[in-house]
Backbone as XML, in Angstrom:
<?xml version="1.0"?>
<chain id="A" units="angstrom">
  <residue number="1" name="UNK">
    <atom name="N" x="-10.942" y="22.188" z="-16.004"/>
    <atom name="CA" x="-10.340" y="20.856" z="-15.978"/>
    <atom name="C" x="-10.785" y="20.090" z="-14.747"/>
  </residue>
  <residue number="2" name="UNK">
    <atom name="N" x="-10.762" y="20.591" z="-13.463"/>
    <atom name="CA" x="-11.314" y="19.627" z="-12.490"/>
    <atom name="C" x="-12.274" y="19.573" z="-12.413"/>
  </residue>
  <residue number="3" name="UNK">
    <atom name="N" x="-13.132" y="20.422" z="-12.881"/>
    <atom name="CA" x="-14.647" y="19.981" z="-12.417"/>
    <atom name="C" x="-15.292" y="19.372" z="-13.562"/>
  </residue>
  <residue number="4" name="UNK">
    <atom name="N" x="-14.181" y="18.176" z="-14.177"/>
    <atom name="CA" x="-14.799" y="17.667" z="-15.389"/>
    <atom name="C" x="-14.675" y="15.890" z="-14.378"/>
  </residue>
  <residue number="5" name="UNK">
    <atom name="N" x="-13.598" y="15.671" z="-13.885"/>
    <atom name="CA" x="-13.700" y="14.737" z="-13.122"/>
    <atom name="C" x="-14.521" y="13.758" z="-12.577"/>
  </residue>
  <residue number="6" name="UNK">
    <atom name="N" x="-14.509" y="12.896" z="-12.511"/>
    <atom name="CA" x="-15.588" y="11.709" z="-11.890"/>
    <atom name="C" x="-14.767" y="11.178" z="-10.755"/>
  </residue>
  <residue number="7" name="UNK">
    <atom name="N" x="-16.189" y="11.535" z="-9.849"/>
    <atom name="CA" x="-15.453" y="10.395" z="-8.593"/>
    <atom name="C" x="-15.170" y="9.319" z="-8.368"/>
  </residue>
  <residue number="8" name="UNK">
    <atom name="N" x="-14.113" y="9.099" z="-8.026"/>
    <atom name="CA" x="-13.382" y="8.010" z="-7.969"/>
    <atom name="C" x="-13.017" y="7.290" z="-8.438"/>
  </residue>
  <residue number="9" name="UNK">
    <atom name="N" x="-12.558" y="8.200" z="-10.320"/>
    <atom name="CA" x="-11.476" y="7.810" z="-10.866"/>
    <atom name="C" x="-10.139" y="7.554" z="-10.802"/>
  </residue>
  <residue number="10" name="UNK">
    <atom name="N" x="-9.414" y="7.386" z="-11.806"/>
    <atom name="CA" x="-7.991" y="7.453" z="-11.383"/>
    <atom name="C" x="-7.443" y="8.687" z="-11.867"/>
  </residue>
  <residue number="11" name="UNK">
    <atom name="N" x="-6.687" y="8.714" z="-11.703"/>
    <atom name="CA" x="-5.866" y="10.215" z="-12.002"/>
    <atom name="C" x="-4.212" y="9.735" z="-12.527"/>
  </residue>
  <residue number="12" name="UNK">
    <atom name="N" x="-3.760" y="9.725" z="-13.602"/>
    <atom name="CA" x="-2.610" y="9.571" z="-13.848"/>
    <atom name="C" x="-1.510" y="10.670" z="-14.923"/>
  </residue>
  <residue number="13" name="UNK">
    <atom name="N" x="-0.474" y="10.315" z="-14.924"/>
    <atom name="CA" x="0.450" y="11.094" z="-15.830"/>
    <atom name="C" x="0.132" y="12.692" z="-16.255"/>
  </residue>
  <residue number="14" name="UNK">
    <atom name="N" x="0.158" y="12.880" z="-17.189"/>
    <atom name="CA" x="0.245" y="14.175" z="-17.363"/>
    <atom name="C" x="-1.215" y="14.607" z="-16.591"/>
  </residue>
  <residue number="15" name="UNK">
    <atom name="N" x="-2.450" y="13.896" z="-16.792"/>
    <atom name="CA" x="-3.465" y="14.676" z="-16.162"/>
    <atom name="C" x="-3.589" y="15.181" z="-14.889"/>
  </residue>
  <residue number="16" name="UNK">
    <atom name="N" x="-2.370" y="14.154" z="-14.072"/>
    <atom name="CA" x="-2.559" y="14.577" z="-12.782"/>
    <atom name="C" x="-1.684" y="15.632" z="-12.424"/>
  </residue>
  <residue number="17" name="UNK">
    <atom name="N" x="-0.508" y="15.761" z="-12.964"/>
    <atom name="CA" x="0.439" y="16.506" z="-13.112"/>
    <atom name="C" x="-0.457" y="18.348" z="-13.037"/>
  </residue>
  <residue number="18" name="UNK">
    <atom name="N" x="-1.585" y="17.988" z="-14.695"/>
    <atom name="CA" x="-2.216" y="19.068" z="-14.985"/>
    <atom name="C" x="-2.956" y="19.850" z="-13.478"/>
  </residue>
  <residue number="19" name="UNK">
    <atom name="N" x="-3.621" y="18.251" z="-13.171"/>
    <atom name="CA" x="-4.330" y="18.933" z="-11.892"/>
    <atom name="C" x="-3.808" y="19.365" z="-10.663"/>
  </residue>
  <residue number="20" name="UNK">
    <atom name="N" x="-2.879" y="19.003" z="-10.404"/>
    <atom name="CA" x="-1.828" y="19.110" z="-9.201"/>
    <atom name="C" x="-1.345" y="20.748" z="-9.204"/>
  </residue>
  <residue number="21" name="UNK">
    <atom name="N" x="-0.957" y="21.290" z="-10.713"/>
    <atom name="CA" x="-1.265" y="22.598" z="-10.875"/>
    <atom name="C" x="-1.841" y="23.663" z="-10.550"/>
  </residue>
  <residue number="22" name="UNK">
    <atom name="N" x="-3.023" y="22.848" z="-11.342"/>
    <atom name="CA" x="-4.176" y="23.686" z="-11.271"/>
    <atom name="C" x="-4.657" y="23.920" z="-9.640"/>
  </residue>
  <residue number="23" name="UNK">
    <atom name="N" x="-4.785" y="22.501" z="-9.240"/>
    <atom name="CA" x="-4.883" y="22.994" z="-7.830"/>
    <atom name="C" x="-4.088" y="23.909" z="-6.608"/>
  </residue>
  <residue number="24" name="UNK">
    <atom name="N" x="-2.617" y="23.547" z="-6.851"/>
    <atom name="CA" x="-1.683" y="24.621" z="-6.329"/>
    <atom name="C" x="-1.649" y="25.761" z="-6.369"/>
  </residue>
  <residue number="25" name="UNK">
    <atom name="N" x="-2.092" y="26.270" z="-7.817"/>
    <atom name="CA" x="-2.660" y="27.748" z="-8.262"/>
    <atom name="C" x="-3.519" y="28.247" z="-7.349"/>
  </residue>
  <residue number="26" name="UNK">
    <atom name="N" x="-5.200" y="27.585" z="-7.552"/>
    <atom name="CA" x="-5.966" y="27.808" z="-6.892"/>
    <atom name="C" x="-5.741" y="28.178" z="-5.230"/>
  </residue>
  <residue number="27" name="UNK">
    <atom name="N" x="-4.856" y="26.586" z="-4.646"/>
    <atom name="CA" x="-4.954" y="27.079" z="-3.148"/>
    <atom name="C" x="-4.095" y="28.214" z="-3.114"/>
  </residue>
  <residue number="28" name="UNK">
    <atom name="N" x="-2.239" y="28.554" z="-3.526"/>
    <atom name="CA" x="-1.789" y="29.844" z="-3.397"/>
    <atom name="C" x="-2.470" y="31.124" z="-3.377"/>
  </residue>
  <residue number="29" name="UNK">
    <atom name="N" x="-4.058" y="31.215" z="-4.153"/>
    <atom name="CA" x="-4.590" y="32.072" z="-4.390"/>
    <atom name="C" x="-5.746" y="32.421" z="-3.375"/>
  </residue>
  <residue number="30" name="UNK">
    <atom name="N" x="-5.815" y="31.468" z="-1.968"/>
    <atom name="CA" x="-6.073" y="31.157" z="-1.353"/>
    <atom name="C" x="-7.842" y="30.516" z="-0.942"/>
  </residue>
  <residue number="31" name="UNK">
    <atom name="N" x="-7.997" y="29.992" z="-1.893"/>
    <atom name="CA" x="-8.494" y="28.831" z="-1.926"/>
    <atom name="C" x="-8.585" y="27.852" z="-0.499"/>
  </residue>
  <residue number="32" name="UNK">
    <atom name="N" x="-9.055" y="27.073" z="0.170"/>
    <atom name="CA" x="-8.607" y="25.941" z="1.296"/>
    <atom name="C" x="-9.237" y="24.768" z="0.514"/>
  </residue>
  <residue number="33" name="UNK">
    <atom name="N" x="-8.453" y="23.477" z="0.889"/>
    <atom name="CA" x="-8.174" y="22.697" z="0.542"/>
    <atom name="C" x="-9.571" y="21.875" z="0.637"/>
  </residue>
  <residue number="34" name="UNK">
    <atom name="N" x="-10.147" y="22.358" z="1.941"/>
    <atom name="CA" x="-11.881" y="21.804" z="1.437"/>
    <atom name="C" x="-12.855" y="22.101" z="0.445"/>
  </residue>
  <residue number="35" name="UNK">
    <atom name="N" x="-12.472" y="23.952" z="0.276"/>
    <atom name="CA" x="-13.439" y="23.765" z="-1.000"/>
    <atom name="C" x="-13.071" y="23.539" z="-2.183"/>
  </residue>
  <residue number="36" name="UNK">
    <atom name="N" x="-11.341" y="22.941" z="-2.363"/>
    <atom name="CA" x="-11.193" y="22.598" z="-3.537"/>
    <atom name="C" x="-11.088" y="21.272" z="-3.575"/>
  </residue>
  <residue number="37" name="UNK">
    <atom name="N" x="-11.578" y="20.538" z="-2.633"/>
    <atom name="CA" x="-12.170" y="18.767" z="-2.462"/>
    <atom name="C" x="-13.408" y="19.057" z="-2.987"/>
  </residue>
  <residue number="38" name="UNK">
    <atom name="N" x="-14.591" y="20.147" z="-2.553"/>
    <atom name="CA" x="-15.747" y="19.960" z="-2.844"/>
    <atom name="C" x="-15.913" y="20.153" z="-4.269"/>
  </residue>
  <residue number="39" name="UNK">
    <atom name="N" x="-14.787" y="21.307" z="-4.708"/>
    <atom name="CA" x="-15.360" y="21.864" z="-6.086"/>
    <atom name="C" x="-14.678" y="20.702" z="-7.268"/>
  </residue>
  <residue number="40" name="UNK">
    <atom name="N" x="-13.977" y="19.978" z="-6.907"/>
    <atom name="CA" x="-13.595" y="18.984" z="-7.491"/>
    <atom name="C" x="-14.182" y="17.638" z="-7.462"/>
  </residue>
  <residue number="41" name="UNK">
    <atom name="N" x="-15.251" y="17.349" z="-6.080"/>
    <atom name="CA" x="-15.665" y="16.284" z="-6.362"/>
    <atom name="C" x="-14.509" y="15.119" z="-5.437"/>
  </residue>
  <residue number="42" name="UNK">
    <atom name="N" x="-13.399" y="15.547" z="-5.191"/>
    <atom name="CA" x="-12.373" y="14.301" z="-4.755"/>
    <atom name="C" x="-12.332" y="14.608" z="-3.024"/>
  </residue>
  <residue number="43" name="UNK">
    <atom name="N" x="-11.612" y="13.765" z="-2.493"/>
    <atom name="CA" x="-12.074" y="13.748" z="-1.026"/>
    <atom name="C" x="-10.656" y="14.631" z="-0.571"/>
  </residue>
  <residue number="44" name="UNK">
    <atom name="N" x="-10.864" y="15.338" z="0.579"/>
    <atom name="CA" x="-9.524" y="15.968" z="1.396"/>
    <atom name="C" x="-8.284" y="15.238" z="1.318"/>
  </residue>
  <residue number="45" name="UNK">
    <atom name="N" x="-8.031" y="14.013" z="1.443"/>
    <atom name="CA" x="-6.944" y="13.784" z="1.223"/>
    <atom name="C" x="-5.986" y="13.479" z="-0.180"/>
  </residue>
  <residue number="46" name="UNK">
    <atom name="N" x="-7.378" y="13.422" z="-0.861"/>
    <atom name="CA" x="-6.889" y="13.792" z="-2.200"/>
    <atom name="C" x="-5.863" y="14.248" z="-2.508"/>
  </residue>
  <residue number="47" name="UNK">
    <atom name="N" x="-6.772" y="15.524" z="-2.660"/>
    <atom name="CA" x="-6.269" y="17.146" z="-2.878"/>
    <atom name="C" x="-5.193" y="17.516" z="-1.943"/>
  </residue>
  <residue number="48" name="UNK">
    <atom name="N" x="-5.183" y="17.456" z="-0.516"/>
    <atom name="CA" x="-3.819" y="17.493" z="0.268"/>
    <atom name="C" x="-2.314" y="16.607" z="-0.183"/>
  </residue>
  <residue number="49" name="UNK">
    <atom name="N" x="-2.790" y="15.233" z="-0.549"/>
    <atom name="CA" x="-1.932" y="14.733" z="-1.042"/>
    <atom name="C" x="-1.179" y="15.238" z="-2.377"/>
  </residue>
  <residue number="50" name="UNK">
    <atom name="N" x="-2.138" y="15.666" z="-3.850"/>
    <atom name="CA" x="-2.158" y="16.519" z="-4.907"/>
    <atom name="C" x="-1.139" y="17.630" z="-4.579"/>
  </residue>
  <residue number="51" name="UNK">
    <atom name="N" x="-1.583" y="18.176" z="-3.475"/>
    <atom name="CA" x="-0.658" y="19.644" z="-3.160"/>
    <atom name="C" x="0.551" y="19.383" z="-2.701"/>
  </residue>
  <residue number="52" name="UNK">
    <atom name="N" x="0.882" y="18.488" z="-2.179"/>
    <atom name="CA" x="1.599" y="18.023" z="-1.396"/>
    <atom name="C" x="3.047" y="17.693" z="-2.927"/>
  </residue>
  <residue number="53" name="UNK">
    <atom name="N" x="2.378" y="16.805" z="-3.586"/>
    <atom name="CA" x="3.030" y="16.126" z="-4.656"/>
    <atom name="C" x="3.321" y="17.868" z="-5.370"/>
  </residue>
  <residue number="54" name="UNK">
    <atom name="N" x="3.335" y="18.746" z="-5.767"/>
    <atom name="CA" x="3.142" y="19.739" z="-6.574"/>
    <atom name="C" x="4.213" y="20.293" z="-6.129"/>
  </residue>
  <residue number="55" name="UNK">
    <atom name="N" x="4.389" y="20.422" z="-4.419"/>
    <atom name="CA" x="5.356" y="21.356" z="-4.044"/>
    <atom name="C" x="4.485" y="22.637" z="-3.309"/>
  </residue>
  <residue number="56" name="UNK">
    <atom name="N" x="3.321" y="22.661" z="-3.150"/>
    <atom name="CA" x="2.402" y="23.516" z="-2.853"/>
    <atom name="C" x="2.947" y="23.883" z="-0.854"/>
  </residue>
  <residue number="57" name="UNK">
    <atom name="N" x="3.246" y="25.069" z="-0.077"/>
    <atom name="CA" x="3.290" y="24.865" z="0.939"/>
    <atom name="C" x="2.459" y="25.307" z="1.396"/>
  </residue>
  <residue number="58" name="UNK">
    <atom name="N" x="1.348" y="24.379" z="2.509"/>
    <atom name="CA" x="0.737" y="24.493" z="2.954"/>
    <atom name="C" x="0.777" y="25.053" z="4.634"/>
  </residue>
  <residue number="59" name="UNK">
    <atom name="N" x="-0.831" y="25.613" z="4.544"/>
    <atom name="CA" x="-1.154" y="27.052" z="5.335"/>
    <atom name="C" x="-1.400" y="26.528" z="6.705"/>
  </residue>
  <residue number="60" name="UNK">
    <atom name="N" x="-1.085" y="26.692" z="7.712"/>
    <atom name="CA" x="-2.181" y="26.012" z="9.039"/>
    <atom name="C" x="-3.246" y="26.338" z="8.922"/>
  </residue>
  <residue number="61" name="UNK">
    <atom name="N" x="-3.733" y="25.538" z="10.358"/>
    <atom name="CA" x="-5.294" y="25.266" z="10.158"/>
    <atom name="C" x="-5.739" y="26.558" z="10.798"/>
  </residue>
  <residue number="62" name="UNK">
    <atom name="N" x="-5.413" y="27.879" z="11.674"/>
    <atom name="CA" x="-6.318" y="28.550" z="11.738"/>
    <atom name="C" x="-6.855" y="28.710" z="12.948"/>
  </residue>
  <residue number="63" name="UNK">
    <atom name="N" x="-7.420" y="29.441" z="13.072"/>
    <atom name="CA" x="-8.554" y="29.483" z="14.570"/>
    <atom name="C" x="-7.906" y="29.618" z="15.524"/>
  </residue>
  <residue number="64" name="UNK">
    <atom name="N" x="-8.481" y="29.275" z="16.617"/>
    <atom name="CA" x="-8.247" y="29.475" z="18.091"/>
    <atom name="C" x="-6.936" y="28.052" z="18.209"/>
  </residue>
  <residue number="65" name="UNK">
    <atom name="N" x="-5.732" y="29.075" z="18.962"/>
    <atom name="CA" x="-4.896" y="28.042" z="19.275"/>
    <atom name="C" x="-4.709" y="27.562" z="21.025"/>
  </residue>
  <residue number="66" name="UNK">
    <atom name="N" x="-4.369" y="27.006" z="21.246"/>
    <atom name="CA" x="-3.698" y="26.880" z="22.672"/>
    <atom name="C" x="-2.695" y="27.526" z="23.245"/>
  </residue>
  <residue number="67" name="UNK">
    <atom name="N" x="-2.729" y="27.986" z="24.060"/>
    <atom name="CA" x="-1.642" y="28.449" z="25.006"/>
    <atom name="C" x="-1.141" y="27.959" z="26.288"/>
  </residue>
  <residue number="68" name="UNK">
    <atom name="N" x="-0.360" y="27.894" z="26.814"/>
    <atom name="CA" x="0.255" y="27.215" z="27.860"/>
    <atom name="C" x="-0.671" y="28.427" z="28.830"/>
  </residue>
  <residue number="69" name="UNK">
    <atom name="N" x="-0.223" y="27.792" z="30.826"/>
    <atom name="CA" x="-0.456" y="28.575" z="31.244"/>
    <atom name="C" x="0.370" y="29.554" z="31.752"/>
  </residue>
  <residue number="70" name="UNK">
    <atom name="N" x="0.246" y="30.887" z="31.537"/>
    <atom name="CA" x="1.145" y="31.254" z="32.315"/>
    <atom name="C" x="0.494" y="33.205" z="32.891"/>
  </residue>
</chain>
């Protein structure tokens, strides 16, 4: 279903619903949210927004954090 998509269509009602799914699936399964912008074709905030709307809870970003000094 998403990688049938055209960029920078619209996305409405049940289809988006469908994709909002599909994508939530995917990232729970741990997926990141960039390569399911790329594999979809739609831009990061897209898809963050998508997940967001779904109920999807999202993961931090990862990597090297900061620490105070001590």
């Amino acid at each position: 279903m998403a990688e049938t998509l055209r960029k920078g269509t619209r996305v409405t009602g049940d289809e988006r619903s469908d994709l909002a799914s599909d994508l939530k699936r995917r990232y729970d399964n741990g997926e990141s949210i960039r390569s399911l912008a790329a594999a979809t074709g739609r831009s990061y905030g897209f898809v963050h927004r998508l997940l967001t709307e779904a109920g999807a809870t999202l993961r931090g970003r990862g990597g090297a954090t900061r620490r105070g000094r001590g």
